[in-house]
C-alpha positions in Angstrom: 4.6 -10.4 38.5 5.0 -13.8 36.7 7.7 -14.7 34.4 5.3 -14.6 31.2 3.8 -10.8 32.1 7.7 -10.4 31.8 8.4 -11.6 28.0 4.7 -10.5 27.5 5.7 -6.6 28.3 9.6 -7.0 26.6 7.4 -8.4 24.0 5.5 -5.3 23.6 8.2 -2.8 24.5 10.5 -4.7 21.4 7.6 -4.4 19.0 6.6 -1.0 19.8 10.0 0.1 19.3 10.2 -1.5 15.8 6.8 -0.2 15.0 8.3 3.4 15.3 10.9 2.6 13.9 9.2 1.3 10.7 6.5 4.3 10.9 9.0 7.1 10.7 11.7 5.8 8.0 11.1 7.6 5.1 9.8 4.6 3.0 8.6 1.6 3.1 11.0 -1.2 4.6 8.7 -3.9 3.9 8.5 -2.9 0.9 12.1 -2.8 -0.2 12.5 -6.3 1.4 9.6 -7.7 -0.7 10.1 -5.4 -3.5 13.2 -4.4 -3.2 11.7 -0.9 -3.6 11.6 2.1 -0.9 8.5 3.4 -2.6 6.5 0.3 -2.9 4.2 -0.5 0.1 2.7 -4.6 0.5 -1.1 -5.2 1.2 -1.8 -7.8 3.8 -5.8 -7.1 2.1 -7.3 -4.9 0.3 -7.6 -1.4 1.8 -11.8 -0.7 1.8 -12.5 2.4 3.8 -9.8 1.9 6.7 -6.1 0.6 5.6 -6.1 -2.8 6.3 -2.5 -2.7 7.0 -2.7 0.1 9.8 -5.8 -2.1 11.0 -3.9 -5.6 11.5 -0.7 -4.1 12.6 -2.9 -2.1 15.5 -4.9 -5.6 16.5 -1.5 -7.0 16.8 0.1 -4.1 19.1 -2.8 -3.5 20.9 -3.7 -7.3 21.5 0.1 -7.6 22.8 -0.3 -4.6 24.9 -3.6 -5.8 26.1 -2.4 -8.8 27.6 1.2 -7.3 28.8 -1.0 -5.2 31.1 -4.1 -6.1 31.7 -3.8 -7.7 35.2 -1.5 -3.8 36.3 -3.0 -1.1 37.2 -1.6 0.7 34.6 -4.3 -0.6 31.7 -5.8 2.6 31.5 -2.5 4.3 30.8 -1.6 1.3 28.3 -5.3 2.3 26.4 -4.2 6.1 26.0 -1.0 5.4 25.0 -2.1 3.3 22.2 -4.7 5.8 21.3 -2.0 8.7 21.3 0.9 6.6 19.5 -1.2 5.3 16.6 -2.5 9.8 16.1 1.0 11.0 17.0 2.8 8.4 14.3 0.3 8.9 11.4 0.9 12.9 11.8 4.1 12.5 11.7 3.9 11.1 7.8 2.9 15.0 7.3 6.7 16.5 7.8 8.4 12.6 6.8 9.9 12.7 3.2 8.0 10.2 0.9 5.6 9.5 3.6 2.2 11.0 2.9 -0.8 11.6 6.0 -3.8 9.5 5.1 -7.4 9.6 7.2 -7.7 5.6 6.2 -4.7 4.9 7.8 -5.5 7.1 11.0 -8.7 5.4 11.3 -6.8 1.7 10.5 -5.1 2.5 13.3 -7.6 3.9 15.8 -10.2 1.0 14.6 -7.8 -1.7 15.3 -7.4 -0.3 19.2 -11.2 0.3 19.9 -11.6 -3.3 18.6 -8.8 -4.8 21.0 -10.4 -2.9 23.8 -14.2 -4.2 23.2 -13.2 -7.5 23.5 -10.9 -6.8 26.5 -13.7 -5.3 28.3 -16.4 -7.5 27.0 -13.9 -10.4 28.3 -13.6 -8.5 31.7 -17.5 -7.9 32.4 -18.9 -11.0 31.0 -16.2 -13.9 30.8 
């Protein structure tokens, strides 16, 4: 394996872990660091029928998932995984104190993968 599918999957690995880590504090980190308020949650854009935050931050993990993997044999299991992190983490928000389950941030996140995975397919068949 090259040296950049290296940092590429550390890459991943790092923000993956700092992606739960964010997903199950009970509030909102980036909030208190912009706010300097646990309850207080930034928009990167407005939320319209999918939470644009869950959206972005899914592009960005998938896209970096996408390209740690996609010349391994193990892009298929990269695909579920993102599928089941992004259902497991939201249902978590259910049991987490002053986290709340939302269906727009569910589909944020599921929306964000399927669109990562269109163009790396598209890409695959016809570039």
């Amino acid at each position: 394996m090259k040296k950049q599918n290296y940092v590429l999957i550390a890459s991943f690995h790092l923000i993956n872990l700092i992606l739960i880590l964010f997903y199950l504090y009970p509030g909102s980190i980036f909030g208190y660091v912009v706010y300097g308020d646990f309850t207080k949650q930034p928009e990167i854009a407005k939320d319209f029928v999918i939470s644009s935050n869950h959206f972005f931050v899914f592009i960005f993990l998938s896209t970096l998932g996408m390209l740690a993997y996609s010349n391994s044999n193990k892009i298929n299991i990269m695909i579920k995984y993102l599928f089941s992190i992004s259902i497991i983490l939201e249902l978590m928000h259910i049991i987490i104190p002053q986290r709340t389950f939302e269906v727009k941030d569910l589909l944020g996140n599921i929306l964000g993968i399927v669109l990562i995975i269109g163009i790396y397919k598209f890409k695959k068949k016809y570039v």
